[in-house]
C-alpha positions in Angstrom: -5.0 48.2 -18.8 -6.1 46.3 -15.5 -6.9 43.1 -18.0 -3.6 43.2 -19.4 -2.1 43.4 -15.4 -4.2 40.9 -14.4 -2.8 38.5 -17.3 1.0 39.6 -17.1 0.4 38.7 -13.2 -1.1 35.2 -13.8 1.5 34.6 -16.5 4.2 35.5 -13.9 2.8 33.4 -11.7 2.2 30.5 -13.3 5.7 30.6 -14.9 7.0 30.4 -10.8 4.9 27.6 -10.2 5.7 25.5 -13.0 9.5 26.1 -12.1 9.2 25.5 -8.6 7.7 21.7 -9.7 10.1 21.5 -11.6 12.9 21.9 -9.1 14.1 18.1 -8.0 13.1 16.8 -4.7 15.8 15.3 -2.5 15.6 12.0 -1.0 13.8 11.1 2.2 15.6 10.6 5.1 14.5 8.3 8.0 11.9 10.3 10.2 10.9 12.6 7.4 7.1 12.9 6.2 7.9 14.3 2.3 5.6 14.4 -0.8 6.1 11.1 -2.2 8.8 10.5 -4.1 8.2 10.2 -7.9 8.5 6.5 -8.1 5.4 6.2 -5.5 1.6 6.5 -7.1 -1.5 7.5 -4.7 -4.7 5.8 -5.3 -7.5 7.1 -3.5 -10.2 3.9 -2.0 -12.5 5.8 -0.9 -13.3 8.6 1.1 -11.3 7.0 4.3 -9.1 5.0 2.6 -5.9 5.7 0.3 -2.8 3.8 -0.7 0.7 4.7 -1.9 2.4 2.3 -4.3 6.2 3.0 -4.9 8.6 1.1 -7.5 11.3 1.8 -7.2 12.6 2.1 -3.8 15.8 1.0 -2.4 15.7 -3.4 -1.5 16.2 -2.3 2.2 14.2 0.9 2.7 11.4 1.0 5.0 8.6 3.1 4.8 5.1 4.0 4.8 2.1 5.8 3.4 0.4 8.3 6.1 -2.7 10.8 6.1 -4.1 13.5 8.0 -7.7 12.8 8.7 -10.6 15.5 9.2 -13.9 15.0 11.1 -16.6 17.1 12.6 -15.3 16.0 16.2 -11.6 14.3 15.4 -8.9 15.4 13.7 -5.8 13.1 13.6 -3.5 11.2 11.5 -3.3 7.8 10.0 -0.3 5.7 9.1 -0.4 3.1 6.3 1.2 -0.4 6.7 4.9 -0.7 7.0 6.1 -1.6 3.6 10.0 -2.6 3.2 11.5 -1.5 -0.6 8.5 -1.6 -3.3 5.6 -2.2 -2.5 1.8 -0.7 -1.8 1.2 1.1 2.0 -2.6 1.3 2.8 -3.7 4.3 5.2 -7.8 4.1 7.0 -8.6 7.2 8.4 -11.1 6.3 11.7 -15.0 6.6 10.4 -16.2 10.4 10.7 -12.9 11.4 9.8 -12.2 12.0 6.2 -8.8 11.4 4.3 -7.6 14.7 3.2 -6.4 14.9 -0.4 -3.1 14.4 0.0 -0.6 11.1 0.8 2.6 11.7 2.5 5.3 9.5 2.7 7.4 8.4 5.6 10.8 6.7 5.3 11.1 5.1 8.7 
């Protein structure tokens, strides 16, 4: 019995989750740091470095990739070049402070 629990619950839960990605994500507004928008591709350089590249964004839009950074000693943030419509938005987190696994973008 506590197998077929344990799979009902992961079942349930995995059901939520794949609805919950599935639900649409509105537009960014100017000021907002969002997941990036589905147009928008992360590559990741290096352990410091990552870069957004959007396609499809409006001709006038500005905005830009950022990052939290963690280090032993220094925890902070790091905001990629300003970009304005498409375009790629690079982000360098300081040395000693790794890129965390995830790119945010920020419609200025």
């Amino acid at each position: 019995m506590r197998i077929a629990r344990t799979t009902i619950i992961g079942a349930a839960a995995s059901t939520l989750l794949g609805a919950a990605l599935l639900v649409p994500i509105t537009p960014a507004a100017a000021g907002d740091i969002v997941a990036p928008p589905a147009d928008c591709t992360p590559t990741f350089i290096n352990r410091y470095t990552t870069s957004l590249t959007c396609t499809n964004r409006p001709a006038g839009q500005q905005w830009q990739s950022y990052r939290d950074c963690l280090g032993a000693w220094l925890d902070s943030g790091a905001d990629g070049n300003i970009v304005t419509g498409n375009g790629t938005s690079t982000a360098v987190c300081p040395q000693r402070a790794q890129a965390t696994q995830f790119v945010y973008f920020h419609a200025l």
